[in-house]
N, C-alpha and C positions, 0 to 999 in steps of 0.2 A: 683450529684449522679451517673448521667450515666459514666460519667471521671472516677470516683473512683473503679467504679468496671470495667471500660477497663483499668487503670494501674492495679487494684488486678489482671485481669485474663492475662497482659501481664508480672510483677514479677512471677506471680507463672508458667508460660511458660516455663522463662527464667531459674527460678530453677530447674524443672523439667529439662531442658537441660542437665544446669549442672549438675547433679546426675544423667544423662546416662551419661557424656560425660564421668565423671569421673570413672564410672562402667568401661565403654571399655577402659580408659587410666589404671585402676587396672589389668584388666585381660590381656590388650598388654603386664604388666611388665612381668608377672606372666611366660605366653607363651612365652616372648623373653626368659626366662630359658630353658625352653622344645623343643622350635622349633626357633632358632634364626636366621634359614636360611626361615622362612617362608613360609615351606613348606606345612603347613596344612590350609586351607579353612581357618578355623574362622580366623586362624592369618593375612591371608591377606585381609580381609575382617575388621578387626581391624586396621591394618593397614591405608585402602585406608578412614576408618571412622575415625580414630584419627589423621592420619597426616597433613592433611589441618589445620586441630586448635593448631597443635607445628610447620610446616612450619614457619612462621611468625619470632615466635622467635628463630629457627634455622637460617634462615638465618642473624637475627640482631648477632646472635652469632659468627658467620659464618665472616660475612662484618666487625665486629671490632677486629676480630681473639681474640675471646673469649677462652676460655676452650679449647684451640686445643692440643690436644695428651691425653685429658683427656680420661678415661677410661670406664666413666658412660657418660649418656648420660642426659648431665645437659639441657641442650634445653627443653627435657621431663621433668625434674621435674622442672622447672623453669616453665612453662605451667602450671604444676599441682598446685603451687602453685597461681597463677596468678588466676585461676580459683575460688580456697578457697577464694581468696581475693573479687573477685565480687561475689561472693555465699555468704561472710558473708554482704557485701554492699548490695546485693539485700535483703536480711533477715533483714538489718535495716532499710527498709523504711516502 
């Protein structure tokens, strides 16, 4: 009884995460339009919050010379979906 409700209250954390993580990776796209030199507060502050969770697979893209000369910035939506994928896996347990 006591296990079942500390895995409910550590998926529904974990979701909750994901649904900010994914709020700031929405508004970074949005803001790299408007300010892609980073020069406004929230953008870098979006930044220093969303880059550590696409670091990871930037650089796996990066070390097998993935998408190089591409023009979007696939690392980021390769993230984005990464995260849908355990947001729908956490939502089926």
């Amino acid at each position: 009884m006591v296990a079942d409700a500390i895995l409910y209250f550590i998926q529904q954390f974990v979701l909750i995460f994901i649904d900010i993580i994914d709020i700031a990776l929405l508004v970074r796209a949005i803001l790299g339009w408007f300010d892609p030199m980073r020069e406004w507060r929230i953008s870098e502050i979006l930044y220093v919050v969303t880059e550590p969770i696409i670091l990871p697979v930037r650089r796996l893209c990066e070390r097998m010379n993935w998408f190089q000369g591409v023009p979007l910035d696939v690392p980021f939506m390769i993230t984005w979906l990464l995260l849908m994928v355990i947001q729908m896996l956490f939502t089926a347990l």
